[in-house]
N, C-alpha and C positions, 0 to 999 in steps of 0.2 A: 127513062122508061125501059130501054135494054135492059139494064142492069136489075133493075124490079124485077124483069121477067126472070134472069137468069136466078135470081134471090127466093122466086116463091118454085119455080121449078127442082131448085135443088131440096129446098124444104119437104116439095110434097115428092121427090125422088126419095127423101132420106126417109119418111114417113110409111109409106107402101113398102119399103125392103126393109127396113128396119136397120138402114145402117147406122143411126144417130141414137142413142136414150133420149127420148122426148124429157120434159119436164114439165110438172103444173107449176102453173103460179105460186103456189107457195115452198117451191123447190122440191117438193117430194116426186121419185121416177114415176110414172105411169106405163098403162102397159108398152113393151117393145114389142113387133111385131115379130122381127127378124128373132132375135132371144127365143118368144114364144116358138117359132117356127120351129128353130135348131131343137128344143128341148123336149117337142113333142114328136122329132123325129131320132132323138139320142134315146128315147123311154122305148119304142119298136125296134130299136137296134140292140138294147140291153135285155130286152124279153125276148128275142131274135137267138139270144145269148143260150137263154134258156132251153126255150123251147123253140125250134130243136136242136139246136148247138150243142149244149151239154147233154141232153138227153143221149143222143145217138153219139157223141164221144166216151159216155160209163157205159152205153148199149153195147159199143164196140169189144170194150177192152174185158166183157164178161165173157162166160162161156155160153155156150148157143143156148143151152137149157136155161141160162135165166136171162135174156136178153130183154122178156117182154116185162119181167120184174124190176130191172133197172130203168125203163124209160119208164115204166106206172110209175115207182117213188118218187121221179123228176117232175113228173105234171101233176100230180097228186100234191106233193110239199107247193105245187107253185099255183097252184088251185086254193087250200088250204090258207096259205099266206097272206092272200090277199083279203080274203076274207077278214084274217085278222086283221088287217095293218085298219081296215076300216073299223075293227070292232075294237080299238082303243091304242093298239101298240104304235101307230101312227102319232096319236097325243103324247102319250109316253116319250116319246124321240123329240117332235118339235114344236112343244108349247111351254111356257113357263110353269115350273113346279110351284112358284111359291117359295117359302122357306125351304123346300127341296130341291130348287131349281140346279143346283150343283149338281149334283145324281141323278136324277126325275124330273121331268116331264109329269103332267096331268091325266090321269088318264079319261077323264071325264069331261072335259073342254072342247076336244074335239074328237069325241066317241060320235062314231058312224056320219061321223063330218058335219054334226051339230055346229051350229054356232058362226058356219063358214060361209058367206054370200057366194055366189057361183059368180062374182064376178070381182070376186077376191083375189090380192096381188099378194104375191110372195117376190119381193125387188122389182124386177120387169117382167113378171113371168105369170097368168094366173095360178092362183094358189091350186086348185084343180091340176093343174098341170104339173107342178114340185108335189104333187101330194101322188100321182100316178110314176111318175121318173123313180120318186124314192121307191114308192112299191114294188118296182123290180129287183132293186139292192136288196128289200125284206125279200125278196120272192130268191133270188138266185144265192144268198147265202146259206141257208140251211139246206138248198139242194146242191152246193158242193159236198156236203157230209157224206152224203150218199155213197163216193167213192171207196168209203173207209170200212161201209159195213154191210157188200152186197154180199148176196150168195147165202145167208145165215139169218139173215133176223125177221122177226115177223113185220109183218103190214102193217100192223094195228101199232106197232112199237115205235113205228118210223113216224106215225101220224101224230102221235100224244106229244115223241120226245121231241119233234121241229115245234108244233104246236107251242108248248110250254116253254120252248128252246126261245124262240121268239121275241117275247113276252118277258121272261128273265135273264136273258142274256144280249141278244140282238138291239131291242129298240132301247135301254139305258145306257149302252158301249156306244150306240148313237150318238145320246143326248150327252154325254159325255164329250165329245170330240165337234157334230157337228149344230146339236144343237144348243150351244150356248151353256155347256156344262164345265166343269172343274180342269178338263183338260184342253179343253178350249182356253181356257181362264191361262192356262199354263205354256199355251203358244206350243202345243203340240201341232205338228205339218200331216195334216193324211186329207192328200187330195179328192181323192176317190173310192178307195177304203182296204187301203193296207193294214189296218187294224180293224176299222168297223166290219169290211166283209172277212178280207182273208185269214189274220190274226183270229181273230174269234173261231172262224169253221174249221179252221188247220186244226188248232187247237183243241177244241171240242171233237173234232174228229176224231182223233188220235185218244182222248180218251173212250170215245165208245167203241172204239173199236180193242181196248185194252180190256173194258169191262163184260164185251160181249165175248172176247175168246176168240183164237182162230180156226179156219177152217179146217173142215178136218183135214180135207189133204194138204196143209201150209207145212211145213215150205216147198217140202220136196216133190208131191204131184200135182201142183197145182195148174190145171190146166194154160196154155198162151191167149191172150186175145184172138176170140174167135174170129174176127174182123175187122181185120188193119185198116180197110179201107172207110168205112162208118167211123172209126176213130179218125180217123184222117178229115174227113170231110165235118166232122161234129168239131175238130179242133179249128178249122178253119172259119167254120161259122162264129167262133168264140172270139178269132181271131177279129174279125168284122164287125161282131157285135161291139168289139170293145172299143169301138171309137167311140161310141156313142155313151159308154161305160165310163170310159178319162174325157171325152173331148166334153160330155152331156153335165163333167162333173164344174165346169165352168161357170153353167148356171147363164153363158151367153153368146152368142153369137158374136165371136172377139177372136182378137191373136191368141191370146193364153186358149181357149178352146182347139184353134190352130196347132200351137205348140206342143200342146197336151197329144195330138192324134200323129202329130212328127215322131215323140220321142218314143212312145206306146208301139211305132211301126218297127222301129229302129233300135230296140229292147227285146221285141219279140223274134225279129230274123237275128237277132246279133246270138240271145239266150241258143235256139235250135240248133246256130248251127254248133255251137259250145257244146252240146248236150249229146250232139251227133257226132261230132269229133271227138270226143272222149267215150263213146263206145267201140264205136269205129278204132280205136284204140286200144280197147281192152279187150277188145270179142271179135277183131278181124273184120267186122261186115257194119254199116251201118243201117239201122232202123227206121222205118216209118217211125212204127210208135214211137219210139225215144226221140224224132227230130221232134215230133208235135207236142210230146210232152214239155219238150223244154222251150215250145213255143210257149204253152199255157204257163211255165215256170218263167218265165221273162215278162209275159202279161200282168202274171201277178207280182211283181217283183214290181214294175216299173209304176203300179197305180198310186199307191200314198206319192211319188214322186213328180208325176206327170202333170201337175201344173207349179213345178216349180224349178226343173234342170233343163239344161241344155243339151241338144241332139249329141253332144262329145259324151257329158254324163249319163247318157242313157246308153250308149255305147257297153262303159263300163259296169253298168249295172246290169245288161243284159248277159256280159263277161262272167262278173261273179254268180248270178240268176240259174244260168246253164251249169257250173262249176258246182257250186254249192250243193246248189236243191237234188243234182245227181249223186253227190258224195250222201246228203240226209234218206236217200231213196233207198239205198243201199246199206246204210247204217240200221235206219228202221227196221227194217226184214232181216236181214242177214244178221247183224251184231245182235240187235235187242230181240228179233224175234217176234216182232210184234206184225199184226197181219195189216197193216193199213190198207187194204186190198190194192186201190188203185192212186196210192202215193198222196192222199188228200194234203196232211200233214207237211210231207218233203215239198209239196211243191205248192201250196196254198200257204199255210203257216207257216216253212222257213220264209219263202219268197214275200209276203207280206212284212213279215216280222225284219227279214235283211233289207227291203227296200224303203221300210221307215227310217232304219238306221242310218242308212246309207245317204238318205233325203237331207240327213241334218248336216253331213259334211260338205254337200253335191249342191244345195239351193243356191239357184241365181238367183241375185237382186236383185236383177232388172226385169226376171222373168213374173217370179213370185212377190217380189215382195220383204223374202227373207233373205238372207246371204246364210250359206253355211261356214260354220263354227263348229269348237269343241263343246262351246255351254248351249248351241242347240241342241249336237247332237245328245248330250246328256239327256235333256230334255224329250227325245225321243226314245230314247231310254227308257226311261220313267212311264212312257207312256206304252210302249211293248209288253215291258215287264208288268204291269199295273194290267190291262187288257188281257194276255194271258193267264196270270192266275185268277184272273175273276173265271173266266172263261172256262180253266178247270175244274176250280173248286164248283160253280156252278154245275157245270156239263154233270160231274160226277152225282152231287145231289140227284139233277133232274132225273138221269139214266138211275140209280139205286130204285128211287119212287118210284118211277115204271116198271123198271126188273122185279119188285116186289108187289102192283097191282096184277099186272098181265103179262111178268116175262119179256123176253128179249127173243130168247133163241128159238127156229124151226126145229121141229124132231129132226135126226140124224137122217131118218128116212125120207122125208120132204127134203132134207139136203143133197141126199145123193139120187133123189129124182128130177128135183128142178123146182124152184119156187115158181117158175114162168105157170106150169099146171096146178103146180099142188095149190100154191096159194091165188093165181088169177085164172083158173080156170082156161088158159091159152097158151099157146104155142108159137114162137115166133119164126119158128121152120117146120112144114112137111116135107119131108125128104122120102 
């Protein structure tokens, strides 16, 4: 009779917290509660990301006259997004194409989430739930773009080209990788989305910011971040958000979800202080901005990896993360000349783009699943290069279309007033 006791207590202990996968009778999971829990609290921590983490981090590092134009593009694209992800790009990424299922996703199957019982499972998780988590990835990907092309471009230009950006770029580099597409097919590694988020917006980045031109005053007068400290604290919220960004990318309330928030800790102070110590180097003083940016460049650096290395390799990926993406920051502007205003490219795109590579030599078996290898990392390879040029060729397309409906660029005179008044009518200092 003990024993009984101790047998249904542990049962309905495992049951209420969710530490067990329950199972039906015909072995398929049903829902996990603890799973559901984690995942509906990893989807507020990655839109936590957003708004206002990245907002008030691009807010920071503008000049005071466009401060109130940087955090509108950020809740605006993350407004705008969601809308879509419901209005079909959500099918596009995770339903079967059919004969296209390699490429494409449906976009009709689950347009405005037809077709989907509200008490519909996606593994242990209600589908409701996977369909809100991912909406944050569609939501905070095309508003890291933003970095690349403040201070210059109209409102209406930022709305079409995420809008469209979306839609042809974002939810098929998905469906490719994690919904059941070609590179998936190919055992490509991205945890959390070293190609799906950062590869693709680094990328795309840097082209519109090539195709819009730079500022007038680049290189030489362009003003400092007006507010170290807003940077400061919009990096740290990012830094927070992101457990729930790697640890949410688990899909479970598990070690690997665990693992995933160790090495993402441990990448990100490893990157800063890399990023700090190599200025601190070259310019004598060390930076706010520059420790936090190589925060954000080790976050992103460590995401395709983070359900798959060890607290050691994350170490070294935060090593190269901080190294690298400050060598690419400075290549960008300086060598090439190219305005990426606030380094989207160097530290989004290299750091996605080096942390997938890096994934293929670095994977634990015990962790992931995979072991790294020479013919994985080839294999992520394949999948960089394959994701980036789509991502241009695309980006450029979209961006010509719009440059030739409604333009790209503010008059010179709206530029040396402030986009904050000329285009939102406010001001985000009386002084």
């Amino acid at each position: 009779m003990k024993n009984l006791f101790y047998l249904f207590s542990l049962l309905l202990f495992s049951n209420l917290f969710g530490f067990t996968e329950v199972l039906a009778d015909n072995g398929e999971a049903v829902l996990d509660t603890g799973d559901t829990a984690w995942i509906m609290t990893a989807t507020a921590l990655v839109l936590f990301m957003t708004l206002p983490g990245l907002a008030l981090f691009y807010g920071g590092l503008v000049s005071s006259k466009n401060v109130v134009s940087a955090l509108m593009h950020v809740i605006a694209i993350a407004c705008l997004m969601s809308v879509l992800w419901l209005f079909g790009a959500y099918s596009i990424a995770f339903t079967d194409g059919g004969d296209l299922n390699k490429y494409l996703g449906s976009i009709t199957e689950k347009f405005l989430f037809n077709n989907v019982e509200w008490n519909a499972l996606s593994g242990t998780i209600p589908e409701n739930v996977f369909f809100i988590f991912q909406l944050t990835f569609a939501v905070i990907t095309p508003a890291l773009m933003v970095g690349a092309y403040v201070e210059r471009i109209k409102f209406s230009s930022v709305l079409l080209i995420s809008g469209i950006w979306l839609f042809v770029v974002y939810a098929p580099v998905t469906h490719w990788i994690w919904g059941g597409g070609w590179l998936a097919d190919l055992g490509v590694l991205d945890f959390a989305g070293g190609l799906v988020v950062h590869t693709t917006a680094g990328v795309s980045a840097l082209v519109i910011a090539i195709l819009l031109g730079n500022r007038n005053d680049f290189p030489n007068n362009v003003l400092p971040p007006h507010n170290p400290g807003l940077v400061m604290v919009g990096a740290c919220m990012l830094w927070v958000g992101w457990f729930g960004f790697n640890g949410g990318s688990a899909l479970a309330a598990n070690s690997n979800a665990g693992m995933a928030m160790v090495v993402t800790h441990i990448a990100a102070a490893t990157a800063s202080l890399t990023w700090m110590g190599i200025e601190w180097f070259k310019n004598g003083k060390p930076g706010l901005v520059g420790l936090v940016t190589g925060t954000i460049a080790g976050l992103a650096t460590i995401t395709p990896a983070s359900g798959f290395v060890d607290p050691k390799s994350a170490f070294i990926i935060g090593v190269a993360a901080g190294a690298i993406c400050y060598y690419f920051s400075v290549l960008i502007k300086q060598t090439f000349n190219i305005d990426d205003s606030l380094d989207v490219f160097a530290v989004h795109g290299v750091g996605g783009m080096l942390g997938t590579i890096m994934v293929g030599f670095l994977a634990n078996e015990a962790i992931g699943g995979t072991a790294g290898s020479l013919a994985q990392a080839k294999v992520q390879i394949t999948g960089v290069v394959t994701v980036a040029v789509y991502s241009l060729i695309a980006t450029f397309i979209i961006v010509k279309v719009v440059q030739t409906i409604i333009g790209l660029r503010v008059s010179d005179k709206d530029s040396q007033e402030g986009l904050d008044i000329t285009s939102h009518g406010e001001r985000g200092y009386h002084l």
